[in-house]
Each structure stands twice: as structure tokens, then as C-alpha cells.
C-alpha positions as CSV (number, residue, x, y, z in Angstrom):
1,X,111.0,-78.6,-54.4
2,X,110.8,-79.8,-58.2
3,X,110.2,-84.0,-58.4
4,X,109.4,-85.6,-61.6
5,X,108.8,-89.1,-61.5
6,X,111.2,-91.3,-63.9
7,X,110.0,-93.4,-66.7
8,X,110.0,-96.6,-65.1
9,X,107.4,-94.9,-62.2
10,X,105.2,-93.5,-64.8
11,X,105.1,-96.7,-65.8
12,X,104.6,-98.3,-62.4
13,X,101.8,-95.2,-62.4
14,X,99.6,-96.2,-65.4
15,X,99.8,-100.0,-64.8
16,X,98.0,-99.5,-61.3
17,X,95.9,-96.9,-62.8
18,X,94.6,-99.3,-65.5
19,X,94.2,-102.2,-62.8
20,X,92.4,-99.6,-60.8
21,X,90.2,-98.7,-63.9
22,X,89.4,-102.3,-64.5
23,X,89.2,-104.3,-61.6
24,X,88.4,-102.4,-59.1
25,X,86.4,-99.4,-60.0
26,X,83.2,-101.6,-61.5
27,X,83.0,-103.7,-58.3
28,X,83.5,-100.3,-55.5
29,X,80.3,-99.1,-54.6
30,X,79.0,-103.3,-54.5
31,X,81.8,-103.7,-52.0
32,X,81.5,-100.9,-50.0
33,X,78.0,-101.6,-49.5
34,X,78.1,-105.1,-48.1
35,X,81.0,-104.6,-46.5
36,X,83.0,-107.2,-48.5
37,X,86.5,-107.2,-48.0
38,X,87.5,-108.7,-51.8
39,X,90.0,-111.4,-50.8
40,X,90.2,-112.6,-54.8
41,X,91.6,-108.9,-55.6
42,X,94.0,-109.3,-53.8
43,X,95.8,-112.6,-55.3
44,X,95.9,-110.7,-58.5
45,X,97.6,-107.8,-56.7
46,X,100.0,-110.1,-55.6
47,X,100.8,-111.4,-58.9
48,X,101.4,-107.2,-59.9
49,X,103.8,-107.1,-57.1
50,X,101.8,-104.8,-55.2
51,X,101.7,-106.7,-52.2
52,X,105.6,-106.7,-51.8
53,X,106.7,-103.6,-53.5
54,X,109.4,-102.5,-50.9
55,X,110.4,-106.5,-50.3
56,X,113.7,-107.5,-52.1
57,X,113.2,-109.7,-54.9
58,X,115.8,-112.3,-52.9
59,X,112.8,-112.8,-50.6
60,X,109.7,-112.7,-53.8
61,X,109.2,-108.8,-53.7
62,X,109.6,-106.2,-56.4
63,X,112.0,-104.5,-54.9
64,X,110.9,-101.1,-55.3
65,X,111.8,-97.8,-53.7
66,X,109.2,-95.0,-51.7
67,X,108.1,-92.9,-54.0
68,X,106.9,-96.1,-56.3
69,X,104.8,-97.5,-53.3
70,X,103.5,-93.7,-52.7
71,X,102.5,-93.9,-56.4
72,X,100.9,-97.1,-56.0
73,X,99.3,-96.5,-53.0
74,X,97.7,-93.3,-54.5
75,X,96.6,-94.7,-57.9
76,X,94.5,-97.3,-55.8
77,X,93.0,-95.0,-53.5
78,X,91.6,-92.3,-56.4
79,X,89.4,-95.4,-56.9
80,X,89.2,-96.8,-53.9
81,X,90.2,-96.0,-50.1
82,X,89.4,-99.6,-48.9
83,X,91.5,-101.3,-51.2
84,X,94.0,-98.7,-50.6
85,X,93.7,-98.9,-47.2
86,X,94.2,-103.0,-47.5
87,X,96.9,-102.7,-49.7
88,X,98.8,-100.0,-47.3
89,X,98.1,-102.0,-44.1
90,X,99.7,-105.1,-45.8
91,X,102.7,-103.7,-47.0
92,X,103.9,-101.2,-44.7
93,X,102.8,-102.5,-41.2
94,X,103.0,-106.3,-41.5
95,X,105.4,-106.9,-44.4
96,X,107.5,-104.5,-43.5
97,X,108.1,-105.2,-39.9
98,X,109.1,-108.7,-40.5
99,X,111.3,-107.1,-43.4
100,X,113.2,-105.0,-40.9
101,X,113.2,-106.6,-37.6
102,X,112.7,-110.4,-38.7
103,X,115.8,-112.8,-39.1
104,X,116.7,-114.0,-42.3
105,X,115.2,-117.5,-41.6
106,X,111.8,-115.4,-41.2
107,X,112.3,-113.3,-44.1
108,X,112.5,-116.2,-46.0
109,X,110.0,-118.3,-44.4
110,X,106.8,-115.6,-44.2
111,X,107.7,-112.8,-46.9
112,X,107.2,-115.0,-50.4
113,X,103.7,-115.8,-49.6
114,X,103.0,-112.1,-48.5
115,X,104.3,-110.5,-51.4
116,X,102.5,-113.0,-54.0
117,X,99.3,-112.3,-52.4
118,X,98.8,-115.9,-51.2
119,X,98.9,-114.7,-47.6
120,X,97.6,-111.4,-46.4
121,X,99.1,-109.9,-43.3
122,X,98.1,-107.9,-40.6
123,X,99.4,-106.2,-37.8
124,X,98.0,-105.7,-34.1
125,X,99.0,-102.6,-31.9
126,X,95.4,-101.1,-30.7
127,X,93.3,-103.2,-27.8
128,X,90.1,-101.2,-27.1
129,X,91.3,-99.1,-24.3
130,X,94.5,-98.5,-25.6
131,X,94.6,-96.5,-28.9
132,X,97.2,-93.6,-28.6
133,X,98.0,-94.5,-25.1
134,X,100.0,-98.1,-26.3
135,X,101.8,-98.9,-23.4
136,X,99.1,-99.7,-21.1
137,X,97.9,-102.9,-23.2
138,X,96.9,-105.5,-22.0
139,X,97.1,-108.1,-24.1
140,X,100.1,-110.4,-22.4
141,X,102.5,-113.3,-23.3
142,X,103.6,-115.5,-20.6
143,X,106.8,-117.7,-21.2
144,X,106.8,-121.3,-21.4
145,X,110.2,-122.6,-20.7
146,X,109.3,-126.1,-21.3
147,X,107.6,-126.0,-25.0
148,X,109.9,-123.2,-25.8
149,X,107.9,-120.2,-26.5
150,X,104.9,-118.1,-25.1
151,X,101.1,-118.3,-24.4
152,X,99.2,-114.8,-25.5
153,X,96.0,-113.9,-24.0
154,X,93.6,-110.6,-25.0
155,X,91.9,-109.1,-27.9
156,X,93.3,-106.3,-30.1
157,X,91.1,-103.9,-31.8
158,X,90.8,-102.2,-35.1
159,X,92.6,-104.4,-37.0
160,X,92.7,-104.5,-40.2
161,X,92.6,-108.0,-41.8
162,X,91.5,-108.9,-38.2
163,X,89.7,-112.0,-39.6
164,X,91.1,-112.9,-43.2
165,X,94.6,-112.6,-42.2
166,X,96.8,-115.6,-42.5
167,X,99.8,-113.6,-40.9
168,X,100.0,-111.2,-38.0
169,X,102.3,-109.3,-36.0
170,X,101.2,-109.3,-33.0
171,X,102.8,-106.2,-30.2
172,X,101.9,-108.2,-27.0
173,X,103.2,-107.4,-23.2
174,X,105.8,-109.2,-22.1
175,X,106.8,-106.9,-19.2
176,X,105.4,-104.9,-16.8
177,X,102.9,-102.0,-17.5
178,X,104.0,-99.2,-19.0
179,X,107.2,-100.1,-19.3
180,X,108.5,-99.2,-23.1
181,X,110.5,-102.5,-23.0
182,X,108.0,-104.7,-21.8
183,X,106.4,-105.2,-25.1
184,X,107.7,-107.6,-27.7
185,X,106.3,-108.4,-31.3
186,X,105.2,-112.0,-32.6
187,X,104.3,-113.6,-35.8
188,X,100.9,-115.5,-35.4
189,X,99.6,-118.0,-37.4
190,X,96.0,-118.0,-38.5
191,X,96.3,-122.0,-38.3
192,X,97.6,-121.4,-34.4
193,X,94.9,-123.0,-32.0
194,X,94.0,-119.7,-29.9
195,X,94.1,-117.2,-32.6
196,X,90.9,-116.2,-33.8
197,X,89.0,-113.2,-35.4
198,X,86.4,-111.6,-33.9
199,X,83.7,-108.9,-34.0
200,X,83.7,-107.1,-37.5
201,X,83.3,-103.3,-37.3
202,X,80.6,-101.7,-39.1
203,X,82.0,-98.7,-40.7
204,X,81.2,-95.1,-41.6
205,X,83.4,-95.3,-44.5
206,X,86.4,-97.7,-46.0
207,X,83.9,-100.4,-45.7
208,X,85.4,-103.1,-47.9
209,X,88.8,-103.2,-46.1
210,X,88.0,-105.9,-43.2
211,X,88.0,-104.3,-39.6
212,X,88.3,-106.8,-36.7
213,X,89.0,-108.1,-33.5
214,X,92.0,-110.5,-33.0
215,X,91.5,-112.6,-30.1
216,X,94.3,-114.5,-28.0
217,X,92.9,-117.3,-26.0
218,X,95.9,-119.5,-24.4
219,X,97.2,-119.2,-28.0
220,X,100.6,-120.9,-27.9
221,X,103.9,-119.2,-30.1
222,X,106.9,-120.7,-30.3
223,X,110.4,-118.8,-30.0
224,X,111.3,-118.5,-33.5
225,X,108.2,-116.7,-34.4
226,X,109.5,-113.8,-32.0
227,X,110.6,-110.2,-34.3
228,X,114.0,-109.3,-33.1
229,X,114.6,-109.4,-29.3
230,X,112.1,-109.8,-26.2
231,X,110.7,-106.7,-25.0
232,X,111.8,-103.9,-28.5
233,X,108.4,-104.4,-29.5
234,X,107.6,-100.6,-28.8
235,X,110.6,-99.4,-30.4
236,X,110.1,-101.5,-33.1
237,X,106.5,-100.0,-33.6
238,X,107.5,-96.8,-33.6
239,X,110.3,-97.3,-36.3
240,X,107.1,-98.9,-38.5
241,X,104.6,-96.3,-37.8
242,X,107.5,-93.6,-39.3
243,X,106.8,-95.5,-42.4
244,X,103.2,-96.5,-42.1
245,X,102.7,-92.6,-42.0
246,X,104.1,-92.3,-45.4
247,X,101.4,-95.2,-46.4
248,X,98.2,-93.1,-45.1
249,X,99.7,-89.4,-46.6
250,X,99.1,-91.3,-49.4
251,X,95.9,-92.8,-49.1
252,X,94.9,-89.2,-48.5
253,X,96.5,-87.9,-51.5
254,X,95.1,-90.7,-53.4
255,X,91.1,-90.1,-52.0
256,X,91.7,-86.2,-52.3
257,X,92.8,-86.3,-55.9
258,X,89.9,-88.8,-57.1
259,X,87.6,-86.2,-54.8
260,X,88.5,-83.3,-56.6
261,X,88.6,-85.3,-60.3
262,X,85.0,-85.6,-59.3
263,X,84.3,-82.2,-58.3
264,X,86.0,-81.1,-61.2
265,X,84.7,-83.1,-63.7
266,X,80.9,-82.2,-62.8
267,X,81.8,-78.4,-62.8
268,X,82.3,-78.6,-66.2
269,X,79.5,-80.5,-66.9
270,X,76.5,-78.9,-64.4
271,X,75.4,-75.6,-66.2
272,X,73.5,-72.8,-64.0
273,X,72.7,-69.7,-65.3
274,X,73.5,-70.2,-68.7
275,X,77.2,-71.7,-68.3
276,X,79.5,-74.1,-66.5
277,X,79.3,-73.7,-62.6
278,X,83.1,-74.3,-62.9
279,X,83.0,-70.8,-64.5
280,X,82.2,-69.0,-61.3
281,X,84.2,-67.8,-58.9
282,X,82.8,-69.2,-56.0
283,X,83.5,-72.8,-57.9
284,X,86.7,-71.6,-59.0
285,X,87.9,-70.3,-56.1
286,X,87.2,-73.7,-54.5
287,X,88.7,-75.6,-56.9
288,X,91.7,-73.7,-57.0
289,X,92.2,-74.1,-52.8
290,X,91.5,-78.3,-53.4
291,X,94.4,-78.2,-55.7
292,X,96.6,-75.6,-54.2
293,X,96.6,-77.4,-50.7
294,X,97.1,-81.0,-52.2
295,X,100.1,-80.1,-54.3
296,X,101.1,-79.0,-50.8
297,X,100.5,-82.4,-49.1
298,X,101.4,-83.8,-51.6
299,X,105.5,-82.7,-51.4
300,X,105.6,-83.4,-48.3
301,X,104.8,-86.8,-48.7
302,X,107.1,-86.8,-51.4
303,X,110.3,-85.1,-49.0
304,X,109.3,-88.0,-46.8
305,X,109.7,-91.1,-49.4
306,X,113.4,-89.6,-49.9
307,X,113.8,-89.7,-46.5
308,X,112.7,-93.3,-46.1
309,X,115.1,-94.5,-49.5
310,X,118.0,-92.6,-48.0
311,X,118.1,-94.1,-44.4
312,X,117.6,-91.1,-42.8
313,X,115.1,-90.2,-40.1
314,X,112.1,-89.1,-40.6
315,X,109.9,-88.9,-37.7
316,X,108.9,-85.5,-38.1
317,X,108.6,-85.2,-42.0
318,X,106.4,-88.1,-42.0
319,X,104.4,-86.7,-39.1
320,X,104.0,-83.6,-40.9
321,X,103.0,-85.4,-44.4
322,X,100.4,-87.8,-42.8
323,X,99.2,-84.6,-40.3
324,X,98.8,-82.4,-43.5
325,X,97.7,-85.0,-46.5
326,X,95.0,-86.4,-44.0
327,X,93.7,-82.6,-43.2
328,X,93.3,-82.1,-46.5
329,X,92.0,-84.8,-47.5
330,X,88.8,-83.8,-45.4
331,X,88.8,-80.5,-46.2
332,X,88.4,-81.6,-50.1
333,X,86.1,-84.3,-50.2
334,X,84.2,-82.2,-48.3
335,X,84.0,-79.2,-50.7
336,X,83.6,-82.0,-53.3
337,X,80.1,-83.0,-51.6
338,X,79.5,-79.5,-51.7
339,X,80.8,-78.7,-55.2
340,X,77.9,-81.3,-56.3
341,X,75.4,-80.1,-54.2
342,X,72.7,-82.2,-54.3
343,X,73.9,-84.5,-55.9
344,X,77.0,-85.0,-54.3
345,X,74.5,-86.1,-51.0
346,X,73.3,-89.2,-53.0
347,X,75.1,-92.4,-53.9
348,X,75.4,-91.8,-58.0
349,X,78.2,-89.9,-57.6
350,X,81.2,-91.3,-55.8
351,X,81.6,-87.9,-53.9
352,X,79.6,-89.3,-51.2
353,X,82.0,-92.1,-51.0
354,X,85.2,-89.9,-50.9
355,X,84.0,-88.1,-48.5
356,X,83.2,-91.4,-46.1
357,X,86.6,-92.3,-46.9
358,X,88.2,-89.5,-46.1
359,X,87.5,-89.8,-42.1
360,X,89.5,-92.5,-41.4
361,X,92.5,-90.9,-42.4
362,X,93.0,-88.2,-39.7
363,X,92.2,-91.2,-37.3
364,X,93.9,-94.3,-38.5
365,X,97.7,-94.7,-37.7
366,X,97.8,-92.0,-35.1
367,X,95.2,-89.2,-35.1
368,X,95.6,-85.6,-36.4
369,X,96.5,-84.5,-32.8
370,X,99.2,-87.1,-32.2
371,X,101.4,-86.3,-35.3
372,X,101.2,-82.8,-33.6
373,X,102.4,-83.9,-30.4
374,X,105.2,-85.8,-32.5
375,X,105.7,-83.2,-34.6
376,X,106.3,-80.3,-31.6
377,X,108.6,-82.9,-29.9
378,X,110.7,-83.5,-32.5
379,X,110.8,-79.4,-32.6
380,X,111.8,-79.0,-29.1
381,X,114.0,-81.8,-29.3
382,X,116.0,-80.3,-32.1
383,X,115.8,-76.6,-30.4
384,X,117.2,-77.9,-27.5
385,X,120.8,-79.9,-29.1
């Protein structure tokens, strides 16, 4: 598969890179190590258009494609996962749910303010004893015919933007258990009496993108902050996880490149023996396996951004991109740490960081061993038409 990106994405390229560079890069390690989740960052992302890059420009986005997100996405996480992480979670969970499954009144009402950056979203799926296993949540919304809307009780886990959020969607239970049309998504307000954040995780790694509880206590939502019709909350999650996939593959590819920059870089410079370290085979050899198997990832993240920007379905490819780009991402910040030896074990190199980073991503969004239950259903399914 031969892709070269056009001039107007190389452009979109070295504009995040310098932000990246500038803004971000000096303040990383200060961030990661008290946990601060840089709110002020993210304004001026907004004002980039990075926040709304796959929003129409009708509704204050940029209007942008896949493979420009992708590029985005990646250019962020070289420097840092967290931000990218932040940045992904915004735009491809909560912005782009209410993109495709909100009415145009709530395009236009919530969207603007999430793609300038004056509102950061979130979105809430996972309760604590439901991570992979969705349909038995038990958060609940009980209808209130009188006021016109619903009252949501519970507490959903691992959220990012759990606390800072001004807007989430919100997959609550409508139904009965475990039934895959008994869930049904809301926008919530942060200014809602009832919503609230609660405990903040404390992290291995990606420790400046907020982590949080969202709790529901009698929290009252009226009808026209419903996403599409009661009870397609679960379909509609699994039509946003296709995409949020494509936003983690390239996280991965993002941390795995700056990993391997890093690992590169201090070959060249560390001399043993008289020469380079980069120089030996065993270095080499490394090196050349960090690159080979992200090029790898790397396309098929790329096969699944045409997918998305065509209409087509993608289930599987993204699956297979997130499954693989995640993998490998491990794999090399790992060698990274061990490229640097020493060194690499300490926190004056950002190998150590990479490699914290790294984790989340065959977790996040559907662990390693979910995409390969998707990904041999999707097989089967296709063996058997």
C-alpha cells in the first residue's frame, strides 16, 4: 500500500508538530508528575481547530478528513500521550457521537463550544464492574413523564475528563439488563444538579489526561438532551468505538515513534567500545524491528482512516489497527528503555515516560484481547455469507 500525505496535511503535520514543540514539550514531565490535567492547553487547541477536526465548519469545526486527525493525533502523542490521549477522547468519543447521532438542534447547540475548546467533552461507557462486559451496567435512567425527561443514578468509571468536563455523553440503562436495546445515550451538563466528578485515578502512566469518576445522584435530563432514540445507546457505542479505535492506533503510533526517536537519537550519541552503540548489531537489529513493525501499524491505521472518509465499515480494520499499533507500541518503548539502558530507567530521558504511556493503550478503548474477539467474529462472520 503506497500513501503520501498531500500538501495541505504536511501542513496540518508541521503546524501540530511545532505546537507540540512549543507548548507542550517544556511543560510534559511538570504535568505528568503532579498529575495536572492542563485545562489552559487546551483553549489554545481549540483555537488550532484541534478540538473539532472532523466537525463541519457549519457547526465551528475544521472540517477535516481521517487521515488529518490520525496526523494530528500522532504529532501530539510523539510529545505527549496525555495530551494525546485528551485530545483523542474529545474528539472522537464525545464530539463525534453528538456529530453523528445528535439532531441538528444539538449539533448546533453543543458542537461550537467543543470544537473552540471552550467546553471539553467527555464520554461515559465503563462503571467499575462493567469494562468489556457493557451491558450489565448499572447505572439507570428512570423516566419522568411529568418534567419531561429522566432521573440517572450511578457512577461510571475511567472516564476521561471525568471531573473537568463541561459536556458528557452519558450511555445509561434505560431497559432491562442485558438487553442491547435497553441502553440509551444522554448529554449531561456539568451545571446539571446531580452530576458530579469524583475520585481521580492515580496513574501508572498518561498522568496529565484527567481520569475520573462521574457520579449520577437523582441528576435530572430533560428529553431534548437524549442522542437519537431511547434505548440505541449500545449500537450507537459500538458505531463510535469503530472510530475511537482509529484515535488510539494513533496514539500508539504517535508514543512508538517519539519512543524510538529517542532510542534512536541516544544510539548515535552513547559510544561503547570505541564507537556508536547504534553501530552494533544487537542495537541495529533492534532498531530496525521498532521501525519495521511500526510502518506496519502504521498502514493499517492508515487503510482504516480511508475506510472511515469513505463510509464504509470498518469494524475489523480498525480492530486490527488499534490491536496491532497498541502491541507495538509496548513492544518499542520497551526496547527503548532498554536501548538506553540505564539511563533509560531514570527520569532524564523521556524513555521512561514512553514507556508508562505505552500501557494504556492495549487497555483503553477495548483491550488487546477484545479487538481479537472482534476481529475473529468479523472473520467468521464473513466465512460464513
Amino acid at each position: 500500500m503506497n500513501f503520501t500525505i498531500n500538501e495541505n496535511q504536511q501542513a496540518i503535520q508541521a503546524m501540530v508538530r511545532d505546537f507540540a514543540i512549543q507548548k507542550i514539550l517544556p511543560k510534559r514531565m511538570e504535568w505528568d508528575e503532579a498529575q495536572h490535567f492542563p485545562r489552559e492547553l487546551f483553549h489554545e487547541m481549540g483555537g488550532l481547530g484541534l478540538l473539532g477536526m472532523l466537525v463541519p465548519e457549519e457547526y465551528g469545526g475544521a472540517g477535516l478528513g481521517y487521515i488529518e486527525y490520525k496526523i494530528a493525533i500522532e504529532e501530539i502523542s510523539k510529545v505527549c500521550g496525555s495530551v494525546g490521549l485528551s485530545m483523542a477522547a474529545h474528539n472522537s468519543l464525545c464530539v463525534n457521537h453528538i456529530l453523528t447521532f445528535g439532531n441538528e438542534e444539538q449539533k448546533k447547540r453543543f458542537l461550537p463550544a467543543l470544537a473552540s475548546g471552550e467546553h471539553i467533552g467527555a464520554w461515559g461507557l465503563t462503571e467499575a464492574n462493567t469494562g468489556s462486559d457493557a451491558m450489565r451496567m448499572r447505572c439507570t435512567a428512570e423516566r419522568d413523564e411529568e418534567k419531561g425527561g429522566w432521573v440517572l443514578n450511578g457512577t461510571k468509571n475511567w472516564i476521561t475528563h471525568g471531573i473537568s468536563a463541561e459536556v458528557a455523553v452519558v450511555l445509561i440503562r434505560t431497559g432491562e439488563l442485558l438487553d442491547s436495546h435497553g441502553i440509551t445515550a444522554f448529554v449531561v451538563l456539568r451545571d446539571q444538579p446531580g452530576f458530579a466528578g469524583g475520585k481521580k485515578e492515580n496513574k501508572l502512566g498518561m498522568r496529565s489526561s484527567e481520569t475520573a469518576e462521574m457520579i449520577f445522584d437523582q441528576c435530572f435530563v430533560p428529553d431534548d438532551q437524549v442522542l437519537g432514540n431511547v434505548g440505541e445507546g449500545f449500537i450507537q457505542a459500538m458505531k463510535i468505538l469503530d472510530g475511537g479505535r482509529i484515535s488510539i492506533a494513533s496514539m500508539a503510533l504517535g508514543i512508538a515513534k517519539g519512543a524510538l526517536k529517542t532510542a534512536r537519537d541516544y544510539s548515535l550519541e552513547r559510544e561503547q567500545f570505541g564507537r556508536p552503540i547504534g553501530h552494533f548489531q544487537a542495537i541495529g537489529f533492534k532498531l530496525a524491528d521498532m521501525h519495521t513493525r511500526i510502518e506496519a501499524a502504521d498502514l493499517l491505521t492508515i487503510q482504516a482512516c480511508c475506510l472511515k472518509n469513505d463510509g464504509k465499515a470498518l469494524t475489523k480494520e480498525s480492530a486490527m489497527a488499534k490491536y496491532e499499533a497498541s502491541e507495538v507500541c509496548v513492544y518499542v518503548a520497551t526496547e527503548g528503555v532498554q536501548i538506553l539502558g540505564g539511563y533509560g530507567y531514570t527520569k532524564d530521558f523521556p524513555a521512561e515516560k514512553y514507556y508508562r504511556d505505552s500501557k494504556l493503550c492495549t487497555i483503553g478503548e477495548g483491550t488487546s484481547e477484545i479487538q481479537k474477539i472482534v476481529i475473529a467474529r468479523e472473520l467468521i462472520q464473513a466465512s460464513s455469507k
